[in-house]
C-alpha positions in Angstrom: 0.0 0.0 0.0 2.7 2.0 0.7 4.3 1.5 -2.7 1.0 2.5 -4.5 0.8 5.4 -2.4 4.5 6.4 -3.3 3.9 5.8 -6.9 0.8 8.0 -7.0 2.5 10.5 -5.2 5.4 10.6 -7.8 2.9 10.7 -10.1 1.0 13.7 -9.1 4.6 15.1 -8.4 5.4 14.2 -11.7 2.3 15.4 -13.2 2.7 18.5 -11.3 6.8 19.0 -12.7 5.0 18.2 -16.1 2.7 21.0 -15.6 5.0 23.0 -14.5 7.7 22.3 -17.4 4.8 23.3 -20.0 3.9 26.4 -18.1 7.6 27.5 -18.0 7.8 25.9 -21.9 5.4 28.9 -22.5 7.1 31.1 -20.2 10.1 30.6 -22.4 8.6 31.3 -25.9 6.7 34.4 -24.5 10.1 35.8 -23.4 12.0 34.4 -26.5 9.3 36.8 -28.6 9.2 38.8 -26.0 13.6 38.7 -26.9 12.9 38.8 -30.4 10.7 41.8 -30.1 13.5 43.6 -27.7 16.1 42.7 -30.8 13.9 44.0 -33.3 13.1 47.6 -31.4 17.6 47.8 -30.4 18.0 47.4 -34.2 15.5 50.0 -35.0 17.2 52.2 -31.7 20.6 51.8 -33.6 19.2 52.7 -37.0 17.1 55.7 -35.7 20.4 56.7 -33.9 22.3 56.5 -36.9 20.2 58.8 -39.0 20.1 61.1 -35.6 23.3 61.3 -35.7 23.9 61.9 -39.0 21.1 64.7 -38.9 22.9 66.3 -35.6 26.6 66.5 -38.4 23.8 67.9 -40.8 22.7 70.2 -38.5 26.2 70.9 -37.0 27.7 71.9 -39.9 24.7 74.2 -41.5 24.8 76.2 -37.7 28.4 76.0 -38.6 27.4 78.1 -42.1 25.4 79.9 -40.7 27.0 81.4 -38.3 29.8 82.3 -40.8 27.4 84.2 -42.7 26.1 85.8 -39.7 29.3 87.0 -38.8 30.2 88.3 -42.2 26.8 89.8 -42.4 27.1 91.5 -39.0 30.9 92.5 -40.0 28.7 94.3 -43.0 26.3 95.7 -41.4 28.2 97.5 -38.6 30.7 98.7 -41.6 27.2 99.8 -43.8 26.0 101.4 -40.1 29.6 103.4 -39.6 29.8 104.8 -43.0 25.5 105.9 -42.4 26.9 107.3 -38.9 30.1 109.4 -41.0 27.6 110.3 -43.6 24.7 111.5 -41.7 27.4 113.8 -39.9 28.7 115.1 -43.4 24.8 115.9 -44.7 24.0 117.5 -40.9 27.0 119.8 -41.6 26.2 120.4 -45.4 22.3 121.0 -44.2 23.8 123.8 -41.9 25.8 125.3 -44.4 22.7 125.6 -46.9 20.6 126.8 -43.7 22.9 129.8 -43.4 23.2 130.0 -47.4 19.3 130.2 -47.3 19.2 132.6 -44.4 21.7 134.9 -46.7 19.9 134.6 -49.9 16.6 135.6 -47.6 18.0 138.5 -46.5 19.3 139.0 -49.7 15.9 138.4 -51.4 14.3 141.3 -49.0 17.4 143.5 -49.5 16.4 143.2 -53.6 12.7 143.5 -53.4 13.1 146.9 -51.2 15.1 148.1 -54.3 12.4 146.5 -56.6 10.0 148.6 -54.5 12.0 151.9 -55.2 12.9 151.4 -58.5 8.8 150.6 -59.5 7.8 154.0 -57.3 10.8 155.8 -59.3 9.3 154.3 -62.4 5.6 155.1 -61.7 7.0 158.8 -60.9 8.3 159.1 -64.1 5.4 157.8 -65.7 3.2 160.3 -64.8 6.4 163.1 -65.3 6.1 161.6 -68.6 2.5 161.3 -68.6 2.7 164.9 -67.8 5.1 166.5 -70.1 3.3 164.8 -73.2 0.1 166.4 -72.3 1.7 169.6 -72.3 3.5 169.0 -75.4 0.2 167.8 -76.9 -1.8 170.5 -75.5 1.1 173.2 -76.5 1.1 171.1 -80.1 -3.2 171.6 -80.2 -3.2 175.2 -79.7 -1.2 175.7 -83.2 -3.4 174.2 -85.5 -2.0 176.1 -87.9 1.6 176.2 -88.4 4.0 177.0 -91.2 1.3 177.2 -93.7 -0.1 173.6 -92.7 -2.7 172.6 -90.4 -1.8 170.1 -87.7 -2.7 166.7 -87.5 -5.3 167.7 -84.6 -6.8 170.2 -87.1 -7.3 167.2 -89.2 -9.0 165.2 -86.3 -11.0 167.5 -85.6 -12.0 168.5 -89.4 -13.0 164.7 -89.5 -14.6 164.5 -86.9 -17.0 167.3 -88.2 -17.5 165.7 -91.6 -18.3 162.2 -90.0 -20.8 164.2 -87.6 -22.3 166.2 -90.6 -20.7 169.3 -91.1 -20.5 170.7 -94.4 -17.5 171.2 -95.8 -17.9 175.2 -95.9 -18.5 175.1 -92.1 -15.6 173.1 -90.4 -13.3 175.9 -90.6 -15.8 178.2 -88.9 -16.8 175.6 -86.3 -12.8 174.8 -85.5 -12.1 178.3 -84.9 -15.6 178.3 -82.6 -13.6 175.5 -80.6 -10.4 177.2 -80.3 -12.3 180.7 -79.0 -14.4 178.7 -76.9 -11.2 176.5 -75.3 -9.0 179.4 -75.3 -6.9 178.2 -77.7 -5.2 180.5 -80.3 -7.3 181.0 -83.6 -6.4 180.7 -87.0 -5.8 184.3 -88.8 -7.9 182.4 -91.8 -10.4 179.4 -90.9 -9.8 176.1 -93.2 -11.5 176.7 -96.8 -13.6 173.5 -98.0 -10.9 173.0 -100.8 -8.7 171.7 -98.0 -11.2 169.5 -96.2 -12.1 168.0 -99.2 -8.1 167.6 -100.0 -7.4 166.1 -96.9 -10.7 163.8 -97.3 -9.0 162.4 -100.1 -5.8 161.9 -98.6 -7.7 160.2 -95.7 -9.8 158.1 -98.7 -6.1 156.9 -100.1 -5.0 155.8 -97.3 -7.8 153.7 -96.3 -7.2 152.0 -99.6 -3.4 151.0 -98.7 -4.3 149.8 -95.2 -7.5 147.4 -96.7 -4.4 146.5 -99.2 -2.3 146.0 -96.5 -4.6 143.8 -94.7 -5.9 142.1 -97.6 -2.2 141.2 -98.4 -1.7 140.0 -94.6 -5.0 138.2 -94.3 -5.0 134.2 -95.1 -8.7 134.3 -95.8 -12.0 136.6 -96.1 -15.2 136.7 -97.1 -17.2 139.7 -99.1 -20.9 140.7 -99.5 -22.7 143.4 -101.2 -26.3 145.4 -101.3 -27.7 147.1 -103.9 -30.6 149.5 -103.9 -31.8 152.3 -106.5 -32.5 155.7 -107.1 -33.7 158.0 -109.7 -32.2 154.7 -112.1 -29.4 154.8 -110.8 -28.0 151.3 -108.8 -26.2 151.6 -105.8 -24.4 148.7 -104.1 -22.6 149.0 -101.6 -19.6 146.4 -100.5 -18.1 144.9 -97.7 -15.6 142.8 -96.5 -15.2 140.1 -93.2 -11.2 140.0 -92.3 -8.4 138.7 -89.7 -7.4 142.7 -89.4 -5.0 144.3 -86.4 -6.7 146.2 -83.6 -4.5 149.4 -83.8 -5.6 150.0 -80.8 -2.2 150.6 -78.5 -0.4 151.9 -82.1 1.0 149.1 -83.3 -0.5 146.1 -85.4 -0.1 143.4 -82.8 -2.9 141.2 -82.0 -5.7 140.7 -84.7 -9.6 140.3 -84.6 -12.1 139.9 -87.1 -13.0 142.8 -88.6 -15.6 144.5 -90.8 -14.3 146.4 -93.6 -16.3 149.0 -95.6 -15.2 149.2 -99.2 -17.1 152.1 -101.2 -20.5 152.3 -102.4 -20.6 152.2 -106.4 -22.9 153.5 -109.0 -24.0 151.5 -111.9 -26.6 152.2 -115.0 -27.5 148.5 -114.8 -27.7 145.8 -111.8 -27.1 143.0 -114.0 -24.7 139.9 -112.4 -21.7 140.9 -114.9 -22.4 144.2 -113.8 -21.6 143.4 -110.9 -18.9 141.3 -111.1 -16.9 144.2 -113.1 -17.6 146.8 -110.4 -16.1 143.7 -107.7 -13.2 143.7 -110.3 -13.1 147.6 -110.4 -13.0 147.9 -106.7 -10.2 145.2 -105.6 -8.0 146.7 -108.5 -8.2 149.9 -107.3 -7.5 148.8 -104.2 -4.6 146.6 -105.4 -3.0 149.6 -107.6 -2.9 152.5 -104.9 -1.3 150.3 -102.4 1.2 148.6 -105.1 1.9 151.9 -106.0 2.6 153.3 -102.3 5.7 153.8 -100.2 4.5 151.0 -97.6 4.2 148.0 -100.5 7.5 149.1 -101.7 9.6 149.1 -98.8 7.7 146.1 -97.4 8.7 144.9 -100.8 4.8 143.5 -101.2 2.4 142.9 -103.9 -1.6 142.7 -103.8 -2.9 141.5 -107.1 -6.6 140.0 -108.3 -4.9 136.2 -108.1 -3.8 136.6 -104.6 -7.5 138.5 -103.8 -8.9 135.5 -105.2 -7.3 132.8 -103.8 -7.8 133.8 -100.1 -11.5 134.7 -100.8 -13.8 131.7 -99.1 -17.0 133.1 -99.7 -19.9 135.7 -100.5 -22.7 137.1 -98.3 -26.3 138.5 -99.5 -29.5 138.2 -100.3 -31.4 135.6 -101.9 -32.6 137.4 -105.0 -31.6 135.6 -108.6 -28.5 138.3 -109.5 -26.9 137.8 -106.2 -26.8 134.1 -106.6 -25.6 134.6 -110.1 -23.0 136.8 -109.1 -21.4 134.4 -106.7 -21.4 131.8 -109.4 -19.7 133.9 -111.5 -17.5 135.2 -108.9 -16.5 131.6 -108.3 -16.0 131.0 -112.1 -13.8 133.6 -112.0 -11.7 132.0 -108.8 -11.6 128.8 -110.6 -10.1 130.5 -114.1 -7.8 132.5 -111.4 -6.3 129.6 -109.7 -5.9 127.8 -113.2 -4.1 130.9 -114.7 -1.8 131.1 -111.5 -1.1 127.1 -111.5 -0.9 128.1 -115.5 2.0 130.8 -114.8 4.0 128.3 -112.9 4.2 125.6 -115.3 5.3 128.3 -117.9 8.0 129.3 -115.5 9.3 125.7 -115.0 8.9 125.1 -118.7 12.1 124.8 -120.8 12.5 127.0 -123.8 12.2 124.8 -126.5 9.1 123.4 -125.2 7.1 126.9 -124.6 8.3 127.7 -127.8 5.7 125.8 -130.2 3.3 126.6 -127.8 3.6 130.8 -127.7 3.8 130.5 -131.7 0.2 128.3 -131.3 -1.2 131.0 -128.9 -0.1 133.9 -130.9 -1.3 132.4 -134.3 -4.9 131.9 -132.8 -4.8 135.5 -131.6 -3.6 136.8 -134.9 -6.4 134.9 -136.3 -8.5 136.3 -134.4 -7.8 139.8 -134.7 -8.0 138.9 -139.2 -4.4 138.6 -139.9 -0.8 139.3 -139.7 -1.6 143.0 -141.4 -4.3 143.6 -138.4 -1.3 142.7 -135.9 0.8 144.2 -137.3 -0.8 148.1 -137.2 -1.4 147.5 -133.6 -0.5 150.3 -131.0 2.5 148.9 -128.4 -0.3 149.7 -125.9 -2.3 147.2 -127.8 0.3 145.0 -128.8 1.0 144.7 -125.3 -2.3 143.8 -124.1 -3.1 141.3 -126.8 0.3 139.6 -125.7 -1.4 139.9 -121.7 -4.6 138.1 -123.2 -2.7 135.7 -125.0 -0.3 134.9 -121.6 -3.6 134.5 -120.4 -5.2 131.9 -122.6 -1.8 129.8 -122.3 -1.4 130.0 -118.5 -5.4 129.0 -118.6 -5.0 125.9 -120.8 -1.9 124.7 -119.1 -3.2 125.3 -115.5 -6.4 123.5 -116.1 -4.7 120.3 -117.2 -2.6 120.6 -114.3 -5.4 121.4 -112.4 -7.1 118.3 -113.7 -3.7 116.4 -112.6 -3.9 117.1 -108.7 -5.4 114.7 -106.1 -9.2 115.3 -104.8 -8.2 116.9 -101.6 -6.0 119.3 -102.9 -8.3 120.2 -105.8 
């Protein structure tokens, strides 16, 4: 019994090392993955430490960089921050001097517009000394009317002034001398006889002409226009002319406004369009001759003929009766054969000899033609001669101009 006792205690102490074995047998494995686990995490350690390590030398050696580049930009800066320092002294010492240059030219500025001040009161003073003395002079001037046998040019204002106001020609003298008693002035031994109002009239009539020329010759465009009325059968028309003219008004010619012009008032026995046309012509060549032949065209060296007139007329004014539309027609007919004759002249001028030649002995063949042979030419006048040589000039410059008229582009035409 004892035996079988023994034997089931070694058994159950067997059974119990058995248990034991398999529960430290799993013990063992847990902690050999437990080992394998550990190995597997110290690898990953010595890896991770590895690229730490190599990131720290990374690291190291940009710090390393950038402190260089610190240091040299620091270095840079505190030069940059010396030579601002060394400038900023040099402007605050330059900025003083200008202060003190400014501070002179201030006090230099007042010292000038004090002598400004003295010099304008020392002008205005001898402005109105001036001022003075010339109304003296004029007043000493406008108590001689008459002097040396002529009468002064305030005799003359005044004698116009009279006519414009209605004073008959017989009674300006008498009214001047009325003047000068009444002013106090001295008056004339003789008063002004209506021959020399109606002289100086005249002279004031002729010299209306040469300024119109003038300004006509000046002027880069006008305009005309006309009325006509009747009396006793006898047309009347008087013209007119629109113009860029100078003011005259401070005595000089500077500065220009349109102007209205007043030309004449013509008679005719007809009021036909043709009529009226000739007395246009009449009146601009009258115009034209008495300032061609004046002393101002020829030392201005200047010429006003029917061409130029032509050329810078851009229209006509007037009613709206049949003859007045007519007329500008014609007057623009007439432009048209003006500007071909002109463009005409030209091409004559740049013309060579030999080929203006056949074309003269043409022109002057038809003309001799015309006037029934070489007999008829031949017992001409020079007056006449010269004329008919004018016309036929004319009818060359005419024919030429148109075809070269024909030849320009549409705008220019």
């Amino acid at each position: 019994m004892s035996l079988r006792t023994e034997i089931k205690e070694l058994q159950s102490t067997l059974n119990t090392f058995r248990a034991s074995l398999a529960h430290v047998t799993l013990n063992s494995a847990a902690k050999q993955k437990m080992m394998c686990v550990i190995q597997r995490k110290l690898q990953r350690t010595q890896i991770s430490k590895h690229k730490v390590s190599k990131e720290l030398k990374q690291a190291w050696q940009e710090n390393l960089t950038l402190c260089i580049e610190h240091s040299t930009v620091h270095s840079a800066l505190l030069s940059e921050v010396e030579f601002i320092h060394v400038t900023a002294a040099a402007t605050a010492s330059r900025a003083d001097a200008l202060q003190l240059n400014i501070q002179n030219l201030r006090w230099q500025l007042e010292e000038s517009w004090k002598k400004v001040k003295k010099l304008q009161m020392r002008n205005l003073r001898l402005q109105h000394a001036c001022s003075d003395a010339k109304e003296r002079t004029y007043a000493a001037e406008a108590s001689q009317l008459f002097k040396n046998g002529s009468w002064s040019p305030q005799a003359q204002a005044l004698m116009h002034l009279f006519v414009r106001s209605g004073t008959a020609h017989e009674s300006v003298g008498i009214l001047i001398n009325a003047v000068c008693k009444a002013v106090g002035a001295p008056v004339p031994k003789k008063p002004m006889c209506h021959h020399t109002v109606n002289h100086a009239l005249i002279e004031g009539g002729i010299s209306a002409r040469i300024q119109l020329g003038k300004e006509m010759r000046n002027a880069k465009s006008l305009m005309i226009a006309s009325d006509s009325t009747s009396h006793q059968q006898i047309d009347y028309t008087s013209c007119t002319m629109v113009i860029q003219a100078s003011d005259y008004a401070n005595g000089t010619d500077l500065g220009s406004s349109v102007k209205i012009r007043f030309l004449g008032v013509t008679s005719s026995a007809s009021h036909t369009s043709e009529t009226q046309v000739e007395g246009w012509t009449e009146t601009i060549s009258d115009i034209s001759t008495v300032f061609n032949n004046s002393p101002l065209a020829y030392h201005s060296h200047e010429i006003l003929d029917l061409a130029g007139f032509l050329c810078k007329l851009k229209g006509m004014n007037g009613d709206h009766t049949s003859d007045i539309k007519k007329t500008r027609c014609l007057i623009k007919q007439w432009k048209h054969e003006s500007i071909h004759i002109s463009l005409g002249h030209k091409a004559i001028i740049e013309m060579s000899s030999e080929d203006l030649k056949p074309l003269l002995n043409d022109a002057e063949s038809s003309k001799i033609a015309e006037l029934g042979g070489h007999n008829s030419w031949i017992s001409l006048s020079a007056e006449d001669h010269q004329w008919h040589w004018s016309q036929i000039m004319d009818m060359l410059a005419l024919q030429l101009g148109t075809e070269r008229f024909d030849q320009l582009p549409a705008e220019i035409q």
